[in-house]
C-alpha positions in Angstrom: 0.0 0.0 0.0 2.6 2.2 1.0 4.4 1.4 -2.4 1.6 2.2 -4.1 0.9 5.4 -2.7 4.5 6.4 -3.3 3.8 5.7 -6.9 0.1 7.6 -7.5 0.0 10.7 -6.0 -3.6 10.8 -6.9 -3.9 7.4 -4.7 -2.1 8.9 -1.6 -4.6 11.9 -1.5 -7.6 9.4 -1.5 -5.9 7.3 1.4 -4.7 10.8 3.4 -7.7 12.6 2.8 -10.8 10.5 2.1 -10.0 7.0 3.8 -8.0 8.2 6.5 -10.3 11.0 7.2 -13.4 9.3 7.1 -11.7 6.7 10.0 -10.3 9.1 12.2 -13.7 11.1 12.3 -15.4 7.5 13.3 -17.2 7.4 10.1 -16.3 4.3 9.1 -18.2 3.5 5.9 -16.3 3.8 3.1 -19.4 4.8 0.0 -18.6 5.0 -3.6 -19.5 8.6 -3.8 -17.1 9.4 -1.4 -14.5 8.7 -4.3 -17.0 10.4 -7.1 -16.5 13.4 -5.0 -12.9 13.0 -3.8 -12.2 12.5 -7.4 -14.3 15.7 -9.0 -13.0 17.8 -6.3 -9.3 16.9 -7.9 -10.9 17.8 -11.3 -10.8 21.7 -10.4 -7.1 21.5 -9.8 -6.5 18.9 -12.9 -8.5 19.6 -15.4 -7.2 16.7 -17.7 -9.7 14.3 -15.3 -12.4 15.8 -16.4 -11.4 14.4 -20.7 -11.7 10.7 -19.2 -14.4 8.7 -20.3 -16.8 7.3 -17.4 -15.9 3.9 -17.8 -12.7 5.1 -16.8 -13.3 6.9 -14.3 -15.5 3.9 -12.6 -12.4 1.2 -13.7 -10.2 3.5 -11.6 -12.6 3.6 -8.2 -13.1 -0.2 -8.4 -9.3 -1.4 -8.7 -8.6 1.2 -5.5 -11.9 -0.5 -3.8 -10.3 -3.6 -4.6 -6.8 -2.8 -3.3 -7.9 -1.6 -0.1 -10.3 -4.7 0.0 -7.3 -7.4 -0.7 -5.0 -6.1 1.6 -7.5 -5.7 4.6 -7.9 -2.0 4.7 -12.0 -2.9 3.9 -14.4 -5.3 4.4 -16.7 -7.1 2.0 -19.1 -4.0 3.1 -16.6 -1.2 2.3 -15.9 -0.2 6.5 -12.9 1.1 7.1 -10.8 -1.6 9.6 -8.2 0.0 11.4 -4.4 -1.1 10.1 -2.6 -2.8 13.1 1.1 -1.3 12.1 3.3 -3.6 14.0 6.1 -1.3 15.6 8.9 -2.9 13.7 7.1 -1.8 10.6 6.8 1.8 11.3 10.3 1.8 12.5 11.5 1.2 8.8 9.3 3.5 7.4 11.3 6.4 6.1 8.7 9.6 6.7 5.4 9.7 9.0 3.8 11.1 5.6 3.6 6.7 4.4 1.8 6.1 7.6 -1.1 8.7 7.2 -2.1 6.8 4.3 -3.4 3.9 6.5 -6.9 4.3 8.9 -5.1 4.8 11.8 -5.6 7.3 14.6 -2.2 9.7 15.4 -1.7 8.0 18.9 -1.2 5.0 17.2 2.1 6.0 15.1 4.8 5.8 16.6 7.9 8.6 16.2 9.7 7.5 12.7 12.3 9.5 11.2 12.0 12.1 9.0 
């Protein structure tokens, strides 16, 4: 995941500001137009988005559904499960900006180097 968000900028917004967000403010249902409107709202700053074709634009929401499902970030129902980032993990993570990409609260990261 954290790979991932490296790699898509667009993909580490969604998990900072939408999925993270939505956990941290004890809303834990994850809803598809959460993404429509994560994703329009980007449209204002990139207006390239707005020249993909629906089909698209639905392809794109269902792999990151599908992502977050597979590696236990969502259930079957699309709520938010908290990641349970064992210590050693966040110890060998190089910035706390990889860790706000998961649904976890800021008590539960641990200092990390900058």
């Amino acid at each position: 995941w954290i790979a991932i968000c490296r790699k898509y900028v667009f993909i580490r917004e969604f998990a900072k500001d939408v999925l993270r967000e939505k956990y941290i403010s004890l809303k834990i249902l994850l809803v598809l137009e959460d993404f429509d409107t994560f994703f329009n709202g980007k449209c204002d700053w990139h207006p390239e988005l707005e020249d993909l074709a629906q089909s698209t634009k639905t392809k794109i929401r269902e792999v990151i559904f599908r992502m977050m499902r597979e590696i236990g970030l969502l259930d079957s129902n699309n709520m938010i499960i908290r990641a349970l980032l064992h210590q050693d993990f966040q110890t060998v993570i190089q910035s706390k900006e990889d860790l706000l990409c998961f649904p976890i609260f800021d008590a539960d990261i641990i200092s990390v180097n900058p």
